[in-house]
N, C-alpha and C positions, 0 to 999 in steps of 0.2 A: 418158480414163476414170479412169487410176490417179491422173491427178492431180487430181480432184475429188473420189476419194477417201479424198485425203489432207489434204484443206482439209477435208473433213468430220472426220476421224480429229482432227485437230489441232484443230479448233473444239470438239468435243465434249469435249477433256480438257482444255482453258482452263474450259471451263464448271463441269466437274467440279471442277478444281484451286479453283475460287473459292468452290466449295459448298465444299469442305471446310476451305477458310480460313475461313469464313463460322463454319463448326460449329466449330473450334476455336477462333476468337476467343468464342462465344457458351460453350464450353466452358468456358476459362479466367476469363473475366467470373464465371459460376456457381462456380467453385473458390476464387475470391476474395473473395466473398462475406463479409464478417464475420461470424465466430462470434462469440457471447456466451457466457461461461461459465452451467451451467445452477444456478439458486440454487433448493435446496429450502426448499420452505415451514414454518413456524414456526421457523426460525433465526434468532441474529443476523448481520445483514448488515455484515460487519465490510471496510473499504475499504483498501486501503494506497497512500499518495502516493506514486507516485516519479516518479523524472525524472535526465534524467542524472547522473551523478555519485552518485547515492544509495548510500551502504555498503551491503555485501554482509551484514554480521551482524546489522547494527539491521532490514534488510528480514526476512531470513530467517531467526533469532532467534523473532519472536513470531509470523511465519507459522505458525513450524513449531506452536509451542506450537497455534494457534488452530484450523490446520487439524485435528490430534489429536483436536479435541472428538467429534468425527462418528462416534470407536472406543470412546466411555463409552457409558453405556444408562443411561436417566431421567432425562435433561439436555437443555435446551433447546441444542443444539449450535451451531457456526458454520458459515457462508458466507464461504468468504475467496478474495477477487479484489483486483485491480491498480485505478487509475486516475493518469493521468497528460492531460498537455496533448496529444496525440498520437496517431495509430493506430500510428507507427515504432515500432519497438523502440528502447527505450532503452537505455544505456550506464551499467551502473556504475561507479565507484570502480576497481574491482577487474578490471574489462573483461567480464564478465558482460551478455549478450544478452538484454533481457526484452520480449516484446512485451505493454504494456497489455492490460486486457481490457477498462478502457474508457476512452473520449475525455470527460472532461469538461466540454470546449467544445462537443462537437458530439452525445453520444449522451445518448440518455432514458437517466437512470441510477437504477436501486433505489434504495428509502428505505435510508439509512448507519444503521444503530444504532452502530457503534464507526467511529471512523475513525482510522488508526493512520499517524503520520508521521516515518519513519525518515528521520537523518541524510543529509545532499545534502552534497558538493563543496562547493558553493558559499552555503550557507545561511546566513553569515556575510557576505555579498556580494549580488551579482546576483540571487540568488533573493526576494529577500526587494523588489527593486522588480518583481517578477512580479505586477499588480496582480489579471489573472483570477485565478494560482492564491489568493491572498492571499482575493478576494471567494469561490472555491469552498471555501474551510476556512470562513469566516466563515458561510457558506450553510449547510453541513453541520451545523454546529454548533446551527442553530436548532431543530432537532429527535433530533441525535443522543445514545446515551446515554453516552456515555464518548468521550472526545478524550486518545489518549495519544501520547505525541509518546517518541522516545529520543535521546539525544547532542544532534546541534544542531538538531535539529526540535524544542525548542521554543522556537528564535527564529523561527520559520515561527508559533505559538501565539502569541509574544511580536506580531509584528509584526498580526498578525488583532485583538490587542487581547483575546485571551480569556483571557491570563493576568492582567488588571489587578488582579481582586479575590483573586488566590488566591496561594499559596504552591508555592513550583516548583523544579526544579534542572534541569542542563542536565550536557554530557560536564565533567568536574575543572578542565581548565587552561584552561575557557572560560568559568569563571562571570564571572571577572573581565569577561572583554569584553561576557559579556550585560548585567553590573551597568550599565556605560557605558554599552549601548546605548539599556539601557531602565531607567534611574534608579529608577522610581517602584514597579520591579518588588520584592517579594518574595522573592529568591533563596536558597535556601538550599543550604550546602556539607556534606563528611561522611557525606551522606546519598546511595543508591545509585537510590532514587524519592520520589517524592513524591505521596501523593494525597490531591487536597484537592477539596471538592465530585466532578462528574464528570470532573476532568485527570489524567489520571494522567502525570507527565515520568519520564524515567529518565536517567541517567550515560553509556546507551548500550554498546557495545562489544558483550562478550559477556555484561554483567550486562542485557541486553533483555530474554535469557529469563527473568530471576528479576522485573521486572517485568509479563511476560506473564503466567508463573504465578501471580503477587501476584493478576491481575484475575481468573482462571482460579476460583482459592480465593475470590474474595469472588463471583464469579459460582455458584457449584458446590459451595461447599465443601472443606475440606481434603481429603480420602481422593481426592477426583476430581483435584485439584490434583497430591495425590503420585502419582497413577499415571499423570497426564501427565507431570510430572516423571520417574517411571521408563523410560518408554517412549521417552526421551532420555538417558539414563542421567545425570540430573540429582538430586545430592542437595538434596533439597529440604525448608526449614523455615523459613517468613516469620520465623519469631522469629531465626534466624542472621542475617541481610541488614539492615544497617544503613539502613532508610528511617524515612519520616514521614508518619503520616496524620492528617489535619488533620479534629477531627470537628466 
C-alpha cells in the first residue's frame, strides 16, 4: 500500500514539476517579448544608425540635443530612438552596450522625418559594402526631411549617392580620403558643418552638438536653440562656429 502510494506521490509531482516548466518557459517567452519605444504623435520622428563600432559622442552629442526638445513648450518636439541591422545590442567604439530599438531588416518601422548617422569604426571600410544598410539610408531619404550625417557618416551619405549634388564636409584629417574616395564630390574644409539643401554633415567629435543645435535654431528658432544649449551648459552662437550654408 505505501508503495503505491509513493508511485502516486511521485507521479503527481513529475506532472506538477512539468506544469510549472510549462509556465515559466511561457513566462519567459512573454518577458521577451519586444518592446518598442512609445513615439508620441505630432513630433518629428528623428532615427539614429548605429551599429558596431559607432562613436560614443557623435551618437549621444545630438541625441542629447534632440531628445531636450520634449522640455520647450510651443514647439513641434522630437521622437528619438535607435535603428540598426539587429535586435543584439551593439557595441561602441568606446565599449558602450546599446540595444536597437529597431531592426530595420525585420521591424514595420515609423515614418523618419530626421535621420541622423553618427561616425562607425569602420565607415571608411566594410561598412560602406553593407548593401541593406546603404539601400535603408537611400529608403529613408525618399521622404525624410533632413539627413545629417557627423565625422565619418557622411561616407555612409557619400556612398547612398545623396551627397552628389550638394556641398559637404566630413571629421578634418579625413577630407583628404573622402576627396579620393568620391572624386566628384563637393568637399569642403575649415568649416565645422555644412548645410546644403536638406544634409546637414558636421566634423563630428564633440562639435555634433553645435551642428544639432544649428538644426534645433533653423527648426525652433534662436531663444529655443539657446536654452537647449543652456540646459547642457553649452555656450551657444551660430554666428561663433565656423560652418557653411549653402542657399
Amino acid at each position: 500500500m505505501k508503495k503505491i502510494l509513493f508511485i502516486i506521490f511521485l507521479t503527481a509531482s513529475i506532472i506538477s514539476c512539468k506544469n510549472n516548466s510549462k509556465t515559466t518557459k511561457e513566462e519567459v517567452e512573454t518577458k521577451t517579448e519586444k518592446q518598442f519605444p512609445k513615439l508620441e504623435p505630432n513630433r518629428y520622428n528623428v532615427a539614429f544608425l548605429i551599429m558596431d563600432g559607432t562613436y560614443n559622442t557623435e551618437l549621444t552629442a545630438p541625441f542629447d540635443i534632440f531628445q531636450h526638445t520634449i522640455f520647450r513648450e510651443g514647439i513641434k518636439p522630437m521622437n528619438v530612438f535607435t535603428v540598426a541591422n539587429t535586435d543584439d545590442a551593439i557595441t561602441t567604439f568606446e565599449g558602450m552596450r546599446i540595444l536597437p530599438d529597431f531592426n530595420y531588416l525585420e521591424d514595420e518601422l515609423p515614418q523618419i522625418d530626421i535621420l541622423v548617422v553618427p561616425s562607425a569604426e569602420n565607415h571608411l571600410g566594410k561598412d560602406l559594402e553593407d548593401e541593406a544598410m546603404i539601400n535603408f539610408v537611400k529608403q529613408v531619404d525618399k521622404d525624410a526631411k533632413f539627413i545629417t550625417s557627423h565625422c565619418d557618416g557622411a561616407f555612409v551619405l557619400a556612398k547612398a549617392k545623396l551627397l552628389d549634388n550638394v556641398v559637404s564636409t566630413t571629421f578634418p584629417s579625413d577630407i583628404d580620403k573622402m576627396r579620393e574616395m568620391f572624386p566628384n564630390l563637393d568637399i569642403r574644409k575649415d568649416v565645422l558643418f555644412v548645410h546644403d539643401d536638406k544634409y546637414i554633415t558636421s566634423a563630428g567629435g564633440a562639435k555634433s552638438f553645435e551642428a544639432a543645435l544649428y538644426l534645433c535654431e533653423f527648426l525652433y528658432g534662436k531663444e529655443v536653440a539657446q536654452q537647449l544649449a543652456g540646459g547642457l551648459v553649452i555656450d551657444w552662437n551660430v554666428d561663433n562656429v565656423p560652418h557653411l550654408v549653402i542657399d
